[in-house]
Every structure is written in structure tokens, then in C-alpha cells.
N, CA, C, O and CB atoms as a CASP TS submission, in Angstrom:
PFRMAT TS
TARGET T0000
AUTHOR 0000-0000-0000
METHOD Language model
MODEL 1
PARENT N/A
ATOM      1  N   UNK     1     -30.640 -21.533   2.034  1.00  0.00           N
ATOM      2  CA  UNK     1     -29.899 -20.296   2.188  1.00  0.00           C
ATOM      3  C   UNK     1     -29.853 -19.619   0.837  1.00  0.00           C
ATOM      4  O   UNK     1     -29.703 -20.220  -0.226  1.00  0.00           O
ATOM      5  CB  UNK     1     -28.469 -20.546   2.747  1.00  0.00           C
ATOM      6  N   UNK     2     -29.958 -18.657   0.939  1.00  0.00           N
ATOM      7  CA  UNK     2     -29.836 -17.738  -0.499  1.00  0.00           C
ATOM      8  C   UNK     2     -28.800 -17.552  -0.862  1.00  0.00           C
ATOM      9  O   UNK     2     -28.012 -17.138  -0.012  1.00  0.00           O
ATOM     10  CB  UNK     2     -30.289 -16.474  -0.577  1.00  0.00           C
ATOM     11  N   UNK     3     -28.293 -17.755  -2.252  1.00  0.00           N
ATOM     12  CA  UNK     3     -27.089 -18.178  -2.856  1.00  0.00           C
ATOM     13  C   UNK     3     -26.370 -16.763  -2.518  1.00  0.00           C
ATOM     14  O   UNK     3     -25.206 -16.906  -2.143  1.00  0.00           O
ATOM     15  CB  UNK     3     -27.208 -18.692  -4.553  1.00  0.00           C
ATOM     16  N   UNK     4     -26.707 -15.795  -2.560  1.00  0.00           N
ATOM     17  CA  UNK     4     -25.889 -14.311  -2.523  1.00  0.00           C
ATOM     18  C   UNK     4     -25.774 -14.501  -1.105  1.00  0.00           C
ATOM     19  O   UNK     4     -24.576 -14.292  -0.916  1.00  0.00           O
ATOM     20  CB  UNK     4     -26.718 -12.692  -3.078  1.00  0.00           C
ATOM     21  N   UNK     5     -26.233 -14.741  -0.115  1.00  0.00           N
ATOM     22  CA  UNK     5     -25.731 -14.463   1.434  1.00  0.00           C
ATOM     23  C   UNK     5     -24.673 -15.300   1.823  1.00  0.00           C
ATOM     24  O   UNK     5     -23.660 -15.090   2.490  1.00  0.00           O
ATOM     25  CB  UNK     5     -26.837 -14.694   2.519  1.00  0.00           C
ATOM     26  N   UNK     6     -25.369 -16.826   0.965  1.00  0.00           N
ATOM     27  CA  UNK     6     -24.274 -17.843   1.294  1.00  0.00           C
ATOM     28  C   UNK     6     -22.915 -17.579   0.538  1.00  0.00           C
ATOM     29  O   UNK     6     -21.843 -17.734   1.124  1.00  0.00           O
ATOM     30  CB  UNK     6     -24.785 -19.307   0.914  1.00  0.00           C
ATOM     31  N   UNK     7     -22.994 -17.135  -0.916  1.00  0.00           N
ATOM     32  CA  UNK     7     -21.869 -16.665  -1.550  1.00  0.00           C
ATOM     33  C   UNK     7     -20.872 -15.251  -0.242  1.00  0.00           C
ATOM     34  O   UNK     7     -19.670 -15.224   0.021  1.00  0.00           O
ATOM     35  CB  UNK     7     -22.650 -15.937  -3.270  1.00  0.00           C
ATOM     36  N   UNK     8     -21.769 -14.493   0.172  1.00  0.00           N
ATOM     37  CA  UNK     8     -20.892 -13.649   1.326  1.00  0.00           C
ATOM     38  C   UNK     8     -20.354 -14.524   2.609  1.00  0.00           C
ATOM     39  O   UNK     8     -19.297 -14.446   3.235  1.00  0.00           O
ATOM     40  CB  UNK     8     -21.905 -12.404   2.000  1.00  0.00           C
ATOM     41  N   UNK     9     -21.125 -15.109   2.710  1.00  0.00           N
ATOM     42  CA  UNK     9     -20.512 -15.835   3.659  1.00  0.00           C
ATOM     43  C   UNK     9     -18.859 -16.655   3.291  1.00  0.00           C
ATOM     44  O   UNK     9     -17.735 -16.373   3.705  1.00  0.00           O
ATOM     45  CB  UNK     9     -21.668 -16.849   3.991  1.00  0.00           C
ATOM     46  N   UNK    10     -19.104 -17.218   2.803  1.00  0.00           N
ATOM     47  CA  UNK    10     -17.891 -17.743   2.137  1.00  0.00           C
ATOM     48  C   UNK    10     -17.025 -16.975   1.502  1.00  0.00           C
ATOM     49  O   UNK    10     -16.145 -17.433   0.773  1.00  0.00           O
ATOM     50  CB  UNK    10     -18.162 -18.571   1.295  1.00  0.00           C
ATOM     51  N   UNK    11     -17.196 -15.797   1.715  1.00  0.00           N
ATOM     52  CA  UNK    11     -15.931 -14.923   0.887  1.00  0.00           C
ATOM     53  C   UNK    11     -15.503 -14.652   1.916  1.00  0.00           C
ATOM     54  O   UNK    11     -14.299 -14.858   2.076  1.00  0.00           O
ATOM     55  CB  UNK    11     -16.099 -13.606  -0.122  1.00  0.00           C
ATOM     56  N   UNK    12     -16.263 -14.102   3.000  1.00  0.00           N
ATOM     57  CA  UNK    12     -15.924 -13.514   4.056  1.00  0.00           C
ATOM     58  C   UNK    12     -14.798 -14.773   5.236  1.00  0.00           C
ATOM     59  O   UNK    12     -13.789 -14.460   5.869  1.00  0.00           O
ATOM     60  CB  UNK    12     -17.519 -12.959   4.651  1.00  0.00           C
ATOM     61  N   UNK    13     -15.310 -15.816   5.177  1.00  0.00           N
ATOM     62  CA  UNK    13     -14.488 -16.561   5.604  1.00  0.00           C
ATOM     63  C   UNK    13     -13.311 -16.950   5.342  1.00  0.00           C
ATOM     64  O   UNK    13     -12.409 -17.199   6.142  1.00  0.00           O
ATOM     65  CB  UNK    13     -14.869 -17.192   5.663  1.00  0.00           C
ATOM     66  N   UNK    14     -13.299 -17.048   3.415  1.00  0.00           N
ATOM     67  CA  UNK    14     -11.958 -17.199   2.806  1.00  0.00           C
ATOM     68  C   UNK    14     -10.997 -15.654   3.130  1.00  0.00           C
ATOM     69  O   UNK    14      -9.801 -15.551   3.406  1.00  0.00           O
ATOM     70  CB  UNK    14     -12.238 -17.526   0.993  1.00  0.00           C
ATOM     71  N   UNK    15     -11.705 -14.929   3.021  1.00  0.00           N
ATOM     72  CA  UNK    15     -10.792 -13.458   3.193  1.00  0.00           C
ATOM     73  C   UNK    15     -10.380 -13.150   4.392  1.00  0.00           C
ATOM     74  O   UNK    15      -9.523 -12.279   4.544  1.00  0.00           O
ATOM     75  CB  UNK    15     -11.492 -12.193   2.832  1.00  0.00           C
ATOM     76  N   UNK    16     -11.062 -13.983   5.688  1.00  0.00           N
ATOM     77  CA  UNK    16     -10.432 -13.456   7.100  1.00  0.00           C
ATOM     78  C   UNK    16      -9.449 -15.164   7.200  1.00  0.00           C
ATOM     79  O   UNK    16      -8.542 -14.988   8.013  1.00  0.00           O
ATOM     80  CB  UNK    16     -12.042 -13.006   8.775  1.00  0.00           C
ATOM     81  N   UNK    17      -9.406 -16.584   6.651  1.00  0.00           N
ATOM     82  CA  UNK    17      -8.471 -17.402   6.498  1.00  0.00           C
ATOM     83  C   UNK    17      -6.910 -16.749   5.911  1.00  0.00           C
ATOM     84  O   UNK    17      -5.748 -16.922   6.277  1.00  0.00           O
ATOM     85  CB  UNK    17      -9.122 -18.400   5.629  1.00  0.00           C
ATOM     86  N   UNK    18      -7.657 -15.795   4.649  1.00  0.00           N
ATOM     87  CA  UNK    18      -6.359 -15.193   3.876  1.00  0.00           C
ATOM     88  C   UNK    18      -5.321 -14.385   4.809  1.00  0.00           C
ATOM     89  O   UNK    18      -4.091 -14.433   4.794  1.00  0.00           O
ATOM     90  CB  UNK    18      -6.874 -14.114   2.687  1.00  0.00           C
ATOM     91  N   UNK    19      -6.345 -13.487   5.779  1.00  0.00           N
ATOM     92  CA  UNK    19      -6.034 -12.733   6.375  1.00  0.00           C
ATOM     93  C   UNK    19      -5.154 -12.868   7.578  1.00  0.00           C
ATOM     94  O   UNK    19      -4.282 -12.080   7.946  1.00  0.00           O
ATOM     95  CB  UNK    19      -6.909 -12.320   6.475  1.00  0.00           C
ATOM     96  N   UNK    20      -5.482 -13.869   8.070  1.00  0.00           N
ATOM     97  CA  UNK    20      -5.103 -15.106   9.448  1.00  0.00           C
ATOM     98  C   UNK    20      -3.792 -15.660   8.904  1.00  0.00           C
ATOM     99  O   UNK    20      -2.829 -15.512   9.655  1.00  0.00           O
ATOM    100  CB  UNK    20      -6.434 -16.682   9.702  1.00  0.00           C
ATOM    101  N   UNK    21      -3.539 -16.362   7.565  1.00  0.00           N
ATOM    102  CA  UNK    21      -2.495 -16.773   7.780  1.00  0.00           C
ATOM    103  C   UNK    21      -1.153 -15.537   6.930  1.00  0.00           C
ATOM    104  O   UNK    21       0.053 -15.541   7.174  1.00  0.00           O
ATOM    105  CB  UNK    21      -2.676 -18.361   7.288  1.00  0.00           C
ATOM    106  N   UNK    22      -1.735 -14.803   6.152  1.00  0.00           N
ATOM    107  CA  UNK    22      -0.608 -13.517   6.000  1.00  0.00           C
ATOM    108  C   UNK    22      -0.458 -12.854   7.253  1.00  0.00           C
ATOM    109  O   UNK    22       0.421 -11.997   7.333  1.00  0.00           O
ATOM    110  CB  UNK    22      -1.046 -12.309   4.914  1.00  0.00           C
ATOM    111  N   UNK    23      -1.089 -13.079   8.135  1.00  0.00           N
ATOM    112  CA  UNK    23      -0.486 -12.596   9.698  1.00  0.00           C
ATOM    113  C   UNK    23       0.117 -13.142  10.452  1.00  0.00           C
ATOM    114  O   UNK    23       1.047 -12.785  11.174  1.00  0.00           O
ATOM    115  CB  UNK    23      -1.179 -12.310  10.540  1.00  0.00           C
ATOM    116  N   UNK    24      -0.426 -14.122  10.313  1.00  0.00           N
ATOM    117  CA  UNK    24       0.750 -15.342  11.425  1.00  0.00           C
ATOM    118  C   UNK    24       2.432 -15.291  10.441  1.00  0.00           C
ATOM    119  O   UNK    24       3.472 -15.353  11.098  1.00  0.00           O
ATOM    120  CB  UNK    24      -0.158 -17.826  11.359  1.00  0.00           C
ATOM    121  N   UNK    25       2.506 -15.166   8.723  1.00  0.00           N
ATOM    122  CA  UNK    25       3.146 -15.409   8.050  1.00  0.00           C
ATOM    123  C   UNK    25       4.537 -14.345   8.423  1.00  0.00           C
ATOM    124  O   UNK    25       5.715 -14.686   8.323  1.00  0.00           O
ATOM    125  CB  UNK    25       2.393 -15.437   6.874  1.00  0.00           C
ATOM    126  N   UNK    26       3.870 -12.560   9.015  1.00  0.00           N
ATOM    127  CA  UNK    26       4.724 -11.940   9.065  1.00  0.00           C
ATOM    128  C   UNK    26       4.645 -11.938  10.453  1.00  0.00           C
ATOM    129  O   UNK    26       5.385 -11.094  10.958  1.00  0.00           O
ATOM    130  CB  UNK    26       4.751 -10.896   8.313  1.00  0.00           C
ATOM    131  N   UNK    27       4.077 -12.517  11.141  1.00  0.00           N
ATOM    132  CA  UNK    27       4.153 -12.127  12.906  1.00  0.00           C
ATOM    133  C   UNK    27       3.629 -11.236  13.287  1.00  0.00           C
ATOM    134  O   UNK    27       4.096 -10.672  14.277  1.00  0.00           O
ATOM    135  CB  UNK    27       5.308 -11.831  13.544  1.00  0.00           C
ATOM    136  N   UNK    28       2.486 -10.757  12.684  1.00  0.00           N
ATOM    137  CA  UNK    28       1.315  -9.234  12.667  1.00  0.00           C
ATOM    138  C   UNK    28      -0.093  -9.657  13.812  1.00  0.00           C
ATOM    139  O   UNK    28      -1.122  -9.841  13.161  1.00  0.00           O
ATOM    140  CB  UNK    28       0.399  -8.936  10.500  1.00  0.00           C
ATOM    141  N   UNK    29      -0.271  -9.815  15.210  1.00  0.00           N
ATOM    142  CA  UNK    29      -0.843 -10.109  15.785  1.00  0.00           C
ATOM    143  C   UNK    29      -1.906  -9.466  15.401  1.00  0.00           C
ATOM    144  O   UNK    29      -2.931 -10.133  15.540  1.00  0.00           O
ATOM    145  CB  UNK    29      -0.443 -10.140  16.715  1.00  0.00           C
ATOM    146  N   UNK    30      -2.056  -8.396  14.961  1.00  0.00           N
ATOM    147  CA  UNK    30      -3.346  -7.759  14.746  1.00  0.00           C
ATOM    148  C   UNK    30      -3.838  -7.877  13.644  1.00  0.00           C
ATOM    149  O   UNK    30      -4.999  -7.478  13.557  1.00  0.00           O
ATOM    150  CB  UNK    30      -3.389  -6.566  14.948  1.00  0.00           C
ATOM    151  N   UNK    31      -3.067  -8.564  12.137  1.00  0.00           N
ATOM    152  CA  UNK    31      -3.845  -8.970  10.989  1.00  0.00           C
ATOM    153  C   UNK    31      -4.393 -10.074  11.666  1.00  0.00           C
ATOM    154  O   UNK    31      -5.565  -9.942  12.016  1.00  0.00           O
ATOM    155  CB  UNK    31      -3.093  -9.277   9.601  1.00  0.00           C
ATOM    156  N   UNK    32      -3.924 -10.947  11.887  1.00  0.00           N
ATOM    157  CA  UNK    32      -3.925 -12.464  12.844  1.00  0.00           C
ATOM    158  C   UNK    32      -5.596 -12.507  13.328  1.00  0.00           C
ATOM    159  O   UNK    32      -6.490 -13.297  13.024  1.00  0.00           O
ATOM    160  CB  UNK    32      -2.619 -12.371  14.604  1.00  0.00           C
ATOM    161  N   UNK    33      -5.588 -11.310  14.204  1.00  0.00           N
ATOM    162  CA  UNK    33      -6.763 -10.771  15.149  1.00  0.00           C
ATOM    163  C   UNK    33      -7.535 -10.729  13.832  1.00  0.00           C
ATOM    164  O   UNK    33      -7.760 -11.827  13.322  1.00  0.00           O
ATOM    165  CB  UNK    33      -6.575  -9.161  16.185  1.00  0.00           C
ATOM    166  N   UNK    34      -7.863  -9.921  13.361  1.00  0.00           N
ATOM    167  CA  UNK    34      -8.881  -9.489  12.205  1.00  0.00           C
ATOM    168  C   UNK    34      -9.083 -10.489  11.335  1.00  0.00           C
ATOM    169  O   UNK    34     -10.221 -10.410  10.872  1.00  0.00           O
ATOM    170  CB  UNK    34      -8.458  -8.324  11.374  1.00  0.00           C
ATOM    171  N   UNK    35      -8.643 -11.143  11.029  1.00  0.00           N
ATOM    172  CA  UNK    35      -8.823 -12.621   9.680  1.00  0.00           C
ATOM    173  C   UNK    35      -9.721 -13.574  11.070  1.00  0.00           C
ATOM    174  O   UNK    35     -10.807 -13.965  10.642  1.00  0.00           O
ATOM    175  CB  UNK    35      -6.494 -13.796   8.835  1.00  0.00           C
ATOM    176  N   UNK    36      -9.534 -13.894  12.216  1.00  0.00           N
ATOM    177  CA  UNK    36     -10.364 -14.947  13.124  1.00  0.00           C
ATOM    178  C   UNK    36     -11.638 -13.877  12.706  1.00  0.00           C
ATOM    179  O   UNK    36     -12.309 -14.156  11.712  1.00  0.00           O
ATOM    180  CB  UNK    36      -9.837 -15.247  15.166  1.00  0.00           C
ATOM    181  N   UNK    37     -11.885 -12.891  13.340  1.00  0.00           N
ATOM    182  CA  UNK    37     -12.699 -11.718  13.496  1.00  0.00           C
ATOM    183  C   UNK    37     -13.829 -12.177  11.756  1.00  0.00           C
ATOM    184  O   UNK    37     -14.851 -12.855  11.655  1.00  0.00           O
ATOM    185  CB  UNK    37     -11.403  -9.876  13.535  1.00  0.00           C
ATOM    186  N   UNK    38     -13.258 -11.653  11.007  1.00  0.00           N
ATOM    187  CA  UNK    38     -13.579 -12.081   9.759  1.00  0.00           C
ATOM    188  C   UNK    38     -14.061 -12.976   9.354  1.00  0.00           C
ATOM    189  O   UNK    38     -14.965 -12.958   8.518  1.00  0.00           O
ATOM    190  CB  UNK    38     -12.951 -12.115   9.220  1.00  0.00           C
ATOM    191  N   UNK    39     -13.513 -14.070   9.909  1.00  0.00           N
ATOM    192  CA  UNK    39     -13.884 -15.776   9.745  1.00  0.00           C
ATOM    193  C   UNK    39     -15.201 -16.131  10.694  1.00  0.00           C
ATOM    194  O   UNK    39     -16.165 -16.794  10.314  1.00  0.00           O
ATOM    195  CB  UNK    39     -12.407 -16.885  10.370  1.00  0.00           C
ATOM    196  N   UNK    40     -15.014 -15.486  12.143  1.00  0.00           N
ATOM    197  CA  UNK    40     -16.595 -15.286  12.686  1.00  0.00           C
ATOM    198  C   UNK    40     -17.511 -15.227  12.322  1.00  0.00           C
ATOM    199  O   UNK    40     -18.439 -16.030  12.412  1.00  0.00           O
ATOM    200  CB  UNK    40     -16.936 -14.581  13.139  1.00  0.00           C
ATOM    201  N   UNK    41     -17.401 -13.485  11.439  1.00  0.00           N
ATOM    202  CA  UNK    41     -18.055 -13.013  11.104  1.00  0.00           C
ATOM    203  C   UNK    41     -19.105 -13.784   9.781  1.00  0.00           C
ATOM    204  O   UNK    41     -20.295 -13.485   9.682  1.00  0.00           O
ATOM    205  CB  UNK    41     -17.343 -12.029  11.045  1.00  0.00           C
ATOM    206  N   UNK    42     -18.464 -14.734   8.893  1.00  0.00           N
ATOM    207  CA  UNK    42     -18.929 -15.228   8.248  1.00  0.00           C
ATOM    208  C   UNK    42     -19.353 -16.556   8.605  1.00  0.00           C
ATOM    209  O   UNK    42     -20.057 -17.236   7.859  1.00  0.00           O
ATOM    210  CB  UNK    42     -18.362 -15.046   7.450  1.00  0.00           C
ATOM    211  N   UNK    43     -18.960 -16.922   9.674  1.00  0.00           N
ATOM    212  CA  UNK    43     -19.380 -18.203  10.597  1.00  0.00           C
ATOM    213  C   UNK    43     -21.222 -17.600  10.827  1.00  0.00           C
ATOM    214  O   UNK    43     -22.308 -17.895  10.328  1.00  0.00           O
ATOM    215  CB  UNK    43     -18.126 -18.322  12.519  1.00  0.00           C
ATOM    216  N   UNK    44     -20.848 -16.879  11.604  1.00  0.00           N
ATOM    217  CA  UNK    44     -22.369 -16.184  12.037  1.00  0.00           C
ATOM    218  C   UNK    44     -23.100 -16.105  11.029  1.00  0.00           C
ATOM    219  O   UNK    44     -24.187 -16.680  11.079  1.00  0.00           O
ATOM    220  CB  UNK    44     -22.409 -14.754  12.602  1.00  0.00           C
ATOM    221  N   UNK    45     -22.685 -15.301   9.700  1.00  0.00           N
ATOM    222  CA  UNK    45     -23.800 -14.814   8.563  1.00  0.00           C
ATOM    223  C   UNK    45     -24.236 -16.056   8.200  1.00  0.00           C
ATOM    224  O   UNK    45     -25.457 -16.182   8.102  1.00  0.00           O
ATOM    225  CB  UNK    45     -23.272 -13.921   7.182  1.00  0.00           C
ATOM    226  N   UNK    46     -23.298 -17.350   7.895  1.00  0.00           N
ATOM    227  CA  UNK    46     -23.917 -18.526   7.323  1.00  0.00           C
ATOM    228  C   UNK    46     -24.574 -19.319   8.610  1.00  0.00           C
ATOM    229  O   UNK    46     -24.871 -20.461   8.259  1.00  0.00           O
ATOM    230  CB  UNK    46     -22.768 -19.449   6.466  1.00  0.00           C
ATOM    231  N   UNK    47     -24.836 -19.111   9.745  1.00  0.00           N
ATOM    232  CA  UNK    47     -25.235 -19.851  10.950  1.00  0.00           C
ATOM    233  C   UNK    47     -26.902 -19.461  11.045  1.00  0.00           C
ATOM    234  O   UNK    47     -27.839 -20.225  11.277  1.00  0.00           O
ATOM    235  CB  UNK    47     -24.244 -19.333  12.393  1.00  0.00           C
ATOM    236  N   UNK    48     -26.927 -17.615  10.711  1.00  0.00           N
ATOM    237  CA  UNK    48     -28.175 -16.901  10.418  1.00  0.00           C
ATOM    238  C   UNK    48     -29.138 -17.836   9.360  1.00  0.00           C
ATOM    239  O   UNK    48     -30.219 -18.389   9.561  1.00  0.00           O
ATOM    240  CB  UNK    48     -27.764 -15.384   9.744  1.00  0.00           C
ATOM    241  N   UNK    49     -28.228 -17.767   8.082  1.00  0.00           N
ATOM    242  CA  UNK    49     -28.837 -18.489   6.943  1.00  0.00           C
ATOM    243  C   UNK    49     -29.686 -19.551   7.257  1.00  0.00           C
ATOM    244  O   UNK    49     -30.902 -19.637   7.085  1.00  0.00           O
ATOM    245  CB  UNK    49     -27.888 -19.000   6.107  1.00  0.00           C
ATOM    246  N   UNK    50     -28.632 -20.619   7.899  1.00  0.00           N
ATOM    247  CA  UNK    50     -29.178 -22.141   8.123  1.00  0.00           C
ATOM    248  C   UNK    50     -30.123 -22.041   8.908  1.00  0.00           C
ATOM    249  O   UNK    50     -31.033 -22.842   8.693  1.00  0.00           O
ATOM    250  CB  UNK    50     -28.268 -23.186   8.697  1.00  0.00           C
ATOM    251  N   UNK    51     -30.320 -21.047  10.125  1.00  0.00           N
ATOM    252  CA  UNK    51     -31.718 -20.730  10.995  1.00  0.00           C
ATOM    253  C   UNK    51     -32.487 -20.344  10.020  1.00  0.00           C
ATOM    254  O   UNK    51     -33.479 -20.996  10.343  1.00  0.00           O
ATOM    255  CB  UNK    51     -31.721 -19.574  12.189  1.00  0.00           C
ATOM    256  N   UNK    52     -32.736 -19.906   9.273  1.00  0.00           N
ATOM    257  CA  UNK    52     -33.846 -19.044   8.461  1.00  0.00           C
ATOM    258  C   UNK    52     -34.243 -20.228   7.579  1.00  0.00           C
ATOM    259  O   UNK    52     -35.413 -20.609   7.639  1.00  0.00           O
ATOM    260  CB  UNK    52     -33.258 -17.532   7.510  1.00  0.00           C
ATOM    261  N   UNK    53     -33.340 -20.877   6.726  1.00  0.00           N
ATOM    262  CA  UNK    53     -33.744 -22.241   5.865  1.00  0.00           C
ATOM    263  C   UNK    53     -34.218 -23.070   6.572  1.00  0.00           C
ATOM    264  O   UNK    53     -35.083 -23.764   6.038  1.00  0.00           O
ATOM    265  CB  UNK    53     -32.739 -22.972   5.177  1.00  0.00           C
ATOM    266  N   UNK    54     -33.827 -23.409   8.269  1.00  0.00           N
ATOM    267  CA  UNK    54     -34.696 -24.730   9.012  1.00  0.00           C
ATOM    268  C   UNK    54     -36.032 -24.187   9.342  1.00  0.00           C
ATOM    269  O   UNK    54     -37.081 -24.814   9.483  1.00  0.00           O
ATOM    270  CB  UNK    54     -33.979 -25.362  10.560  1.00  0.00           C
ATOM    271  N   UNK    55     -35.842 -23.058   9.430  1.00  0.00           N
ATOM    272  CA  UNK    55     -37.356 -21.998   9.922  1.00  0.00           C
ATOM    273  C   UNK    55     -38.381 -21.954   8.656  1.00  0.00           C
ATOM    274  O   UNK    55     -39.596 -21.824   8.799  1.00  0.00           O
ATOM    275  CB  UNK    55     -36.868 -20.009  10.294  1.00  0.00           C
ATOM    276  N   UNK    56     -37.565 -22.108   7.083  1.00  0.00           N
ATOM    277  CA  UNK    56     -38.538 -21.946   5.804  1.00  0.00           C
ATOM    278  C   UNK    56     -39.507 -23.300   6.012  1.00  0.00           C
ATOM    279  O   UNK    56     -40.733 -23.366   5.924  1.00  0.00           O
ATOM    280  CB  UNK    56     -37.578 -21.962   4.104  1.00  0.00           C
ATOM    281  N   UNK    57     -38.367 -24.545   6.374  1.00  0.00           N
ATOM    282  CA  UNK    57     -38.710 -26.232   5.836  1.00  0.00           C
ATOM    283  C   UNK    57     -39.632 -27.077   6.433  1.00  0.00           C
ATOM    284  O   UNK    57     -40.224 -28.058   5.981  1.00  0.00           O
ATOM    285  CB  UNK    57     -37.553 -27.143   5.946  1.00  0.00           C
ATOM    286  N   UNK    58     -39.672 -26.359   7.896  1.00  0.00           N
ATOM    287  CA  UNK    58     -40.713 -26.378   9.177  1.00  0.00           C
ATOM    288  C   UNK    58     -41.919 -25.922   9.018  1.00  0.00           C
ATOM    289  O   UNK    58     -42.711 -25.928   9.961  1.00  0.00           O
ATOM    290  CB  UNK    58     -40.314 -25.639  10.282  1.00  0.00           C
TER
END
């Protein structure tokens, strides 16, 4: 995986975790919503990665 995608990935996950629990923290269902959303989102980008690196090694 390329260190800059994988580096987004992992921000993106820490920032929708951040996001997830300052929502649950004030009872904000919709920060709550957006930090999972977020955390997906970087689930997926690093899920892309690991397809593309098993696809390089093959």
C-alpha cells in the first residue's frame, strides 16, 4: 500500500473514531452518524489498498 493512501486512511479513521465518540459524548446522533460514516470510509480506502498490493505480489 502506498504510504500516503495508507497514511489517509488512517487519519480518516482516527478522525471519524474522534468524531463517534465526541458524539456519543454529547448525545449528537448525527456527529455519532458521521464519525461511523468516516471510519467506513477509511475502512474502504485501506481495503482498496490491500486489493491493489495482493494484485502488485501476484
Amino acid at each position: 500500500m502506498s504510504g500516503t493512501e495508507k497514511t489517509k486512511a488512517q487519519a480518516e479513521q482516527a478522525k471519524g473514531k474522534a468524531k463517534e465518540m465526541t458524539g456519543r459524548a454529547l448525545g449528537n446522533e448525527r456527529m455519532t452518524a458521521e464519525g461511523h460514516a468516516d471510519q467506513a470510509k477509511g475502512n474502504a480506502r485501506q481495503a482498496k489498498e490491500d486489493v491493489k498490493d495482493t494484485l502488485r505480489h501476484h
